[in-house]
C-alpha positions in Angstrom: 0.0 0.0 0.0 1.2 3.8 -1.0 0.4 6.1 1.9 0.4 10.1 2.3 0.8 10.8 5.9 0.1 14.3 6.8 2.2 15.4 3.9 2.6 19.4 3.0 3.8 21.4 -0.1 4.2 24.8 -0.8 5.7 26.3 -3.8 6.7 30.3 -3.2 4.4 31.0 0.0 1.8 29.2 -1.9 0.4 25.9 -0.1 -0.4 23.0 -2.6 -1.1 20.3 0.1 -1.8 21.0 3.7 -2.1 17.8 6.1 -3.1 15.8 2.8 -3.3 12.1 3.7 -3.7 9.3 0.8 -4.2 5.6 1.1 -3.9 3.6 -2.2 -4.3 0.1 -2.1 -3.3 -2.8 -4.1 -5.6 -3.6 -7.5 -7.0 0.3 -6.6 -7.7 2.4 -9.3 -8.1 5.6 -8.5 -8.5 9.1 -11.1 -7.6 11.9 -9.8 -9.3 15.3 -11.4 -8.8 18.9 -10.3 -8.0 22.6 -11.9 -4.6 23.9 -12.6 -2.6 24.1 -9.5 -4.3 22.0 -7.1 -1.2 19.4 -6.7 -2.2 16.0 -9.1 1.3 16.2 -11.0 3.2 17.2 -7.4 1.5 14.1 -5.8 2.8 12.0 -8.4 6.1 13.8 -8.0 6.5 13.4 -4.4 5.0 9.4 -5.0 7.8 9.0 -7.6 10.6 11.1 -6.0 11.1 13.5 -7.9 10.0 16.5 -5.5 10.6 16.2 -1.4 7.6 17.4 0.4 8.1 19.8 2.9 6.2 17.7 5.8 5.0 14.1 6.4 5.6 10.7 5.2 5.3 9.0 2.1 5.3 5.2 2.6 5.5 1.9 0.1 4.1 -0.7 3.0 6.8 -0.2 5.6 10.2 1.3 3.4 9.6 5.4 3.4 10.0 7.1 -0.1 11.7 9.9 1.0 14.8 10.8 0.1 15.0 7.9 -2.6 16.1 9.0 -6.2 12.8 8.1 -8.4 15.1 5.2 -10.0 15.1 3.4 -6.8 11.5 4.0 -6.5 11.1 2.4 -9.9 12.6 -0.5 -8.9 10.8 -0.8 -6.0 7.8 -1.2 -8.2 6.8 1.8 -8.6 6.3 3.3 -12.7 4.9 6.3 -14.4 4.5 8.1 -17.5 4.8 12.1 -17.7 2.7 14.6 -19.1 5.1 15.1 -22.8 5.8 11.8 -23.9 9.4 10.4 -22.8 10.8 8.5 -25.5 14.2 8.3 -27.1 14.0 10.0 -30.8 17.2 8.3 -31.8 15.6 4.8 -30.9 13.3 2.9 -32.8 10.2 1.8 -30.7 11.5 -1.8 -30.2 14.5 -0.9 -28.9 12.6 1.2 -26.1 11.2 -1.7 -24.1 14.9 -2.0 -22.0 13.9 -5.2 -21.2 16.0 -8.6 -21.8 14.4 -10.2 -25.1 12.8 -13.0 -23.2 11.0 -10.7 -21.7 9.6 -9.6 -24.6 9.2 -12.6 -26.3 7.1 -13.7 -23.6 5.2 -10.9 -23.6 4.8 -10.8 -27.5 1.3 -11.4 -28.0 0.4 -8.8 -25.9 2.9 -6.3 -27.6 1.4 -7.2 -31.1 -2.1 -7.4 -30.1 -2.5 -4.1 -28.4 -1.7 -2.3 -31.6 1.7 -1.1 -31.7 3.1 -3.7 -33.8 2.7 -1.8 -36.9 4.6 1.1 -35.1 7.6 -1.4 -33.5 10.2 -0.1 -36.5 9.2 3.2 -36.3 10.5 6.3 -34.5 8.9 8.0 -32.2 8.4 10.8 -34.3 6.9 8.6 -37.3 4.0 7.3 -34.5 0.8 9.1 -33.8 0.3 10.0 -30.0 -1.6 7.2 -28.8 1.0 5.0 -29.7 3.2 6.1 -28.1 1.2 6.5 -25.2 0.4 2.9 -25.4 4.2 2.4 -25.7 4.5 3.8 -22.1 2.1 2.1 -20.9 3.7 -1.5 -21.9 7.2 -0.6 -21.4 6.4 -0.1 -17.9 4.4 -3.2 -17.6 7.0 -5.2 -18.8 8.9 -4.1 -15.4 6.1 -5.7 -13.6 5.4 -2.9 -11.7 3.0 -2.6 -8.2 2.0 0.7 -9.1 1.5 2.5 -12.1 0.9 6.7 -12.1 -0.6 7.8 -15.6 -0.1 11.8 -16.2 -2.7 13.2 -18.6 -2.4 10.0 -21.1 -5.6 11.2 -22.7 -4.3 14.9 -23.5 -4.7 15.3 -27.0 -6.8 12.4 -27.7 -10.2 12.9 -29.7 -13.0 10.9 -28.0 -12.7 7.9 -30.4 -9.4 7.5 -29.4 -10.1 8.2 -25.6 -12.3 5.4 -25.6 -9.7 3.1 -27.1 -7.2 3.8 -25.2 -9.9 3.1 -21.9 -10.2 -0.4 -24.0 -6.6 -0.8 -24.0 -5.8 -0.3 -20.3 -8.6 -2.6 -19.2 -7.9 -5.2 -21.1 -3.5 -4.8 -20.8 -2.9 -3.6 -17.3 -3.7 -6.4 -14.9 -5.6 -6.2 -11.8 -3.3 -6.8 -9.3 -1.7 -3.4 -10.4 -2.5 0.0 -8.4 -3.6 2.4 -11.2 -3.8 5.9 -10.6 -4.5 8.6 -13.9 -4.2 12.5 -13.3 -6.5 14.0 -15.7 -8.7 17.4 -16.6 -11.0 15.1 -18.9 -13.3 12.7 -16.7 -14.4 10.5 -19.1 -11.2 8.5 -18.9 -12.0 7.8 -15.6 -15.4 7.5 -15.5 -14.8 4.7 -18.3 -11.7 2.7 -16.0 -11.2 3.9 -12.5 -13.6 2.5 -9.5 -12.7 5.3 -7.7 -12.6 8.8 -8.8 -11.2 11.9 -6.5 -10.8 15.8 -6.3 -8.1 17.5 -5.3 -8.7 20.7 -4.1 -6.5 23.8 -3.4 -6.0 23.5 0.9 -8.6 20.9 1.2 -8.2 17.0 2.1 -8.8 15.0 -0.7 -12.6 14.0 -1.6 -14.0 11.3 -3.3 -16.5 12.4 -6.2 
């Protein structure tokens, strides 16, 4: 289980969490959904350690997250995507996985039936977006992750492609994985996550 214990962050006198306190479970998935500036990209910062908070704990079960450089978070089992897509433009899409080829080859069917295979020869720059969102997606499932944090996938998406992407992430990410996606547009949510939540400017977090 992640947990946010009394954690605060402020950024130039400006409080973006105050006492916030966060539970997320195993097989949770949770959307998270608020206006500019209300903390969804810090709390995956902070969850990924790439910000410090100024107060409170962060815990994965009993091993604090704090002061742990987000690589060691990762391979604790904890993976996420960011809002501008993160992929090597020198690389082909194949060679992006950086896993050892068994693991791909064991996870091949998945790979080609999701519906990048078309795409695995390509460039990232020769790939529409939700490819390469997809991409993400996999290449952090093929670390066999515990937790997964998905940053505005759906940004830039039109609604046909919303929807299949919704398809793609029920049918690929597996249960047993805590999913949490930071979005402005609900209706990724509504269509995956069992539990949806604001967060609010200096006010605890509320389920919707």
């Amino acid at each position: 289980m992640l947990e946010f214990k009394s954690v605060g962050k402020s950024f130039g006198g400006i409080n973006i969490f105050e006492n916030l306190n966060f539970q997320l479970k195993k097989g949770e998935w949770v959307g998270l959904t608020g206006g500019n500036g209300t903390g969804k990209s810090t709390l995956i910062n902070i969850a990924t350690g790439f910000q410090l908070p100024d107060e409170g704990k962060v815990n994965l079960g009993n091993v604090s997250l704090l002061g742990l450089k987000p690589w060691q978070i990762a391979r604790l089992g904890v993976k996420r995507n960011f809002q501008s897509v993160r992929l090597s433009e020198s690389l082909i899409l194949r060679d992006q996985f950086f896993v050892p080829d068994k693991k791909i080859f064991d996870n091949l069917e998945m790979i080609q039936a999701s519906g990048i295979k078309g795409f695995l020869n390509r460039f990232p720059s020769e790939c529409p977006l939700p490819i390469l969102r997809k991409m993400e997606v996999l290449r952090a499932l093929l670390h066999s992750p515990s937790i997964l944090f998905l940053d505005e996938p759906s940004a830039g998406f039109s609604q046909e492609e919303l929807h299949e992407f919704s398809q793609f992430l029920i049918t690929y990410v597996p249960s047993s994985i805590s999913l949490v996606i930071v979005e402005h547009r609900t209706e990724l949510m509504q269509l995956v996550c069992t539990k949806s939540w604001g967060l609010f400017l200096n006010e605890p977090l509320r389920i919707m």
